[in-house]
N, C-alpha and C positions, 0 to 999 in steps of 0.2 A: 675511415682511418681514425686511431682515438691517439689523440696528441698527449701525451703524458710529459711533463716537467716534473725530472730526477731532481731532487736537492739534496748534495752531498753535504752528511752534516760536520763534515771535519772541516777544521782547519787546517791552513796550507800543512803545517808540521805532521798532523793528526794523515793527510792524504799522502805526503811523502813515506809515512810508517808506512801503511796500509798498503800503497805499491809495491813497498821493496817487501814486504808478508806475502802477498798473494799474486803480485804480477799485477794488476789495472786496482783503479780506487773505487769505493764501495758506488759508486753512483757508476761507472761500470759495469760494474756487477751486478747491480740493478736494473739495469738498462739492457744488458743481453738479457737476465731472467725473463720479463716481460716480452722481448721478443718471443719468445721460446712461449710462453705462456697466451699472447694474443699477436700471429703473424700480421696483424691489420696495428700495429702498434707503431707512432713515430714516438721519440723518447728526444727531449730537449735536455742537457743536461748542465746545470748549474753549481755554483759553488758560493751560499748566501753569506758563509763567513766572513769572507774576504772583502774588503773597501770597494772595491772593483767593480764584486759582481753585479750583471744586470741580464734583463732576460735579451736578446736578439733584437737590434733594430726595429720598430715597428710592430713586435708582438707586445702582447697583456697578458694577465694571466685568465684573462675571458675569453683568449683565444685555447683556450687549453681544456681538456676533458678529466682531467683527475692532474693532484700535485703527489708524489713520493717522497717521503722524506727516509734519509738511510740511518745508520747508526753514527754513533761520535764516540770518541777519546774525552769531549766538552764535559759541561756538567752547566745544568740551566740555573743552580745554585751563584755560578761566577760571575758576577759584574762585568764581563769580558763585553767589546763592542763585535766581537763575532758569536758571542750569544746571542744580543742584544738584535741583529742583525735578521739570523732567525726566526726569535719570537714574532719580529714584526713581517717576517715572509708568511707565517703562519697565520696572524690575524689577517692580512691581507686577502691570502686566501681562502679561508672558510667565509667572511666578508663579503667575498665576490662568488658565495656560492659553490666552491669548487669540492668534488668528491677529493679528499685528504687520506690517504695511508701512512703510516709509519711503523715501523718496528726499532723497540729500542729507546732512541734518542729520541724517535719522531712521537712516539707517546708522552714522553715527560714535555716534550715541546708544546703540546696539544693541552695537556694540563693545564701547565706553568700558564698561559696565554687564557684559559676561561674560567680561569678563578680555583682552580684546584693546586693539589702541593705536591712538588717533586724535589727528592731530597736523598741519600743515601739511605739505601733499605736497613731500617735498624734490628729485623732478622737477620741480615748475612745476604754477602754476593751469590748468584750463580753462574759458575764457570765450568762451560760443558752443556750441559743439558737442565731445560729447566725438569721440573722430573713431577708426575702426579697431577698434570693441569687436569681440575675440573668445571666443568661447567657450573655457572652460578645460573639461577632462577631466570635471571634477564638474559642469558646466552643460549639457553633453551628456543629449539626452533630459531637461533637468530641467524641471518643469511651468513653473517661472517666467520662464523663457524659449521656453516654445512657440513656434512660428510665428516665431520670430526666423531672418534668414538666416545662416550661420557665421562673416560681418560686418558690422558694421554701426555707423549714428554716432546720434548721440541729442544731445538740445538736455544742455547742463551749465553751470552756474557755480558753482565753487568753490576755497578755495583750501587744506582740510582735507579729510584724506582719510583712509580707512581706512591704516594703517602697516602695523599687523601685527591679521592675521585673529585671532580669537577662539581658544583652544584645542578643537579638533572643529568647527571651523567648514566651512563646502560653499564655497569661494570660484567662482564659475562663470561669471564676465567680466571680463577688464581689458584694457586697450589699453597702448602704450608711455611712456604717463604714470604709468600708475595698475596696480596689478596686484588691483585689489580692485572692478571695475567693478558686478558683480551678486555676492549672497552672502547664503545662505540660512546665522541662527544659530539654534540651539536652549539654549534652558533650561529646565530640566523638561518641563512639559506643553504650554509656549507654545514657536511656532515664529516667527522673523524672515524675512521676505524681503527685500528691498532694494533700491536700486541708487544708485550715486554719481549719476550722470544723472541729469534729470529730466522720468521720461517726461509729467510730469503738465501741462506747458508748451505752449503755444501760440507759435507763431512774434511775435504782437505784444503776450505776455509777457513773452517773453526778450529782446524788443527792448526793450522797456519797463524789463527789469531791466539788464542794458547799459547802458542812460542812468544808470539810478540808482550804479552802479558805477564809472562812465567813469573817473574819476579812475583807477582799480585796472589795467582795462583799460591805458590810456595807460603807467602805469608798468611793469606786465609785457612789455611791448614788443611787443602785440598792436595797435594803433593806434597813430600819429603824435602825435594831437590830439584834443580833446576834438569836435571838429568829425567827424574820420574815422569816430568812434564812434556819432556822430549819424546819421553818412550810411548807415552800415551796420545802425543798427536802423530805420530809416528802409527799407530794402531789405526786411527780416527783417516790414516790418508789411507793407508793399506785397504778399509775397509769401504773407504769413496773409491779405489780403482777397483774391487771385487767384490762387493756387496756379496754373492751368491756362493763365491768358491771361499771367502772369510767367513763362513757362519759360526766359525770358534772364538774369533772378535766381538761379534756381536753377540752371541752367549755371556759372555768374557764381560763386556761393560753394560749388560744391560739391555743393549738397542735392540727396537723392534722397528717392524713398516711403518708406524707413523713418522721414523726419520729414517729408516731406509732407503723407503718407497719416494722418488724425488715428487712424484704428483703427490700421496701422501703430504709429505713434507710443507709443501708449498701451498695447502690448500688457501689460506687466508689470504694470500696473492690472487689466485685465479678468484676465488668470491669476488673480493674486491672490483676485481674488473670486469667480473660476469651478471655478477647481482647490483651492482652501484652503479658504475661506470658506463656500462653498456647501455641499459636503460636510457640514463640522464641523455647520453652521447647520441643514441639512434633514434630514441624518444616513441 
């Protein structure tokens, strides 16, 4: 059995959006992924913002085989005590050795904590898809991008991004936005995987998140209107309920299998828990 502790990176406000978007909150959603991805998976799920939180009577996080970290609304920039909260979940666990994933939030979290800079990307957000990821020198042959082709686009919303890589850091994806796309950190005994992208998304989650954003959309001068935005996540669910019989959608915005394809999709998920996790876990 590989015990996985979900950390939802929202806060309470940031987790009430995110249900009334998608129906359950992003550690949720995380938490069925991984079933689906390893049937041998228990998923503990937590909420590190909150004053509250704490793991289960009686567990550590030495009881546990890999931590997840999901996406945030946050910004590691803000003096907030549910950033702060976080950061020190993070040290914690790499600290105590533990295999670490995040997409997102969970990257700049991983930074921000070993001496690198996360900060608002001062090339621009991307909302929708990150688009052109290449492999960098240190992502070549790296387990966390197996089976990835030498390019490729992945669903993304953000508008914080890795600046500057960690000191010794593996940076092993980024496209012409972003030079920070995939990126494996290490601290002591614990190791980081990552990725700005989020492989962990369903095409009528990102739609769904899109709605919730539009306003930001609209302003970054990726849609017209708040209507344009509708119509396009409107496209983005049409083509998560028919991938096969939509193939004029996915002509239409660009998408190919590496976000079609949900295994596609989700490779840096299943790595993580096939190449890392397993290993440490089964020994």
């Amino acid at each position: 059995m590989l015990h996985c502790l979900v950390a939802d990176g929202n806060a309470r406000d940031g987790r009430q959006d995110h249900v009334r978007a998608t129906g359950r909150t992003s550690a949720q959603s995380y938490a069925g992924l991984l079933k689906v991805l390893a049937t041998d998976a228990a998923c503990t799920l937590i909420c590190p913002a909150d004053a509250e939180a704490a793991l289960p009577r009686g567990a550590d996080l030495a009881g546990f085989d890999a931590l997840i970290f999901t996406g945030s609304a946050l910004h590691v920039t803000e003096a907030r005590p549910e950033v702060e909260r976080q950061l020190e979940l993070m040290r914690a666990a790499l600290d105590a050795g533990l295999p670490v994933f995040g997409s997102c939030w969970g990257v700049q979290v991983a930074a921000a904590v070993t001496g690198g800079e996360a900060a608002r990307n001062p090339r621009g957000p991307e909302y929708g898809f990150a688009r052109g990821i290449v492999r960098a020198e240190a992502g070549a042959g790296h387990p966390l991008l197996a089976d990835r082709p030498a390019c490729y686009d992945a669903p993304a919303m953000h508008l914080d991004a890795v600046i500057t890589p960690p000191p010794g850091a593996a940076v092993l994806a980024g496209n012409r936005l972003l030079d920070v796309q995939a990126i494996e950190i290490r601290r002591g005994a614990g190791v980081f995987w990552g990725t700005q992208y989020h492989p962990e998304l369903d095409l009528d989650d990102l739609g769904a998140m899109l709605r919730l954003q539009a306003d930001d959309v609209v302003e970054a001068g990726f849609c017209r209107s708040r209507e344009a935005v509708e119509d396009y996540a409107d496209d983005l669910e049409a083509l998560h309920r028919a991938p096969r019989e939509r193939a004029d959608l996915a002509w239409r915005h660009g998408i190919g299998p590496e976000v079609l394809d949900p295994l596609c999709r989700r490779r840096e998920i299943a790595n993580f828990l096939d190449r890392l996790v397993r290993p440490r876990a089964y020994g």
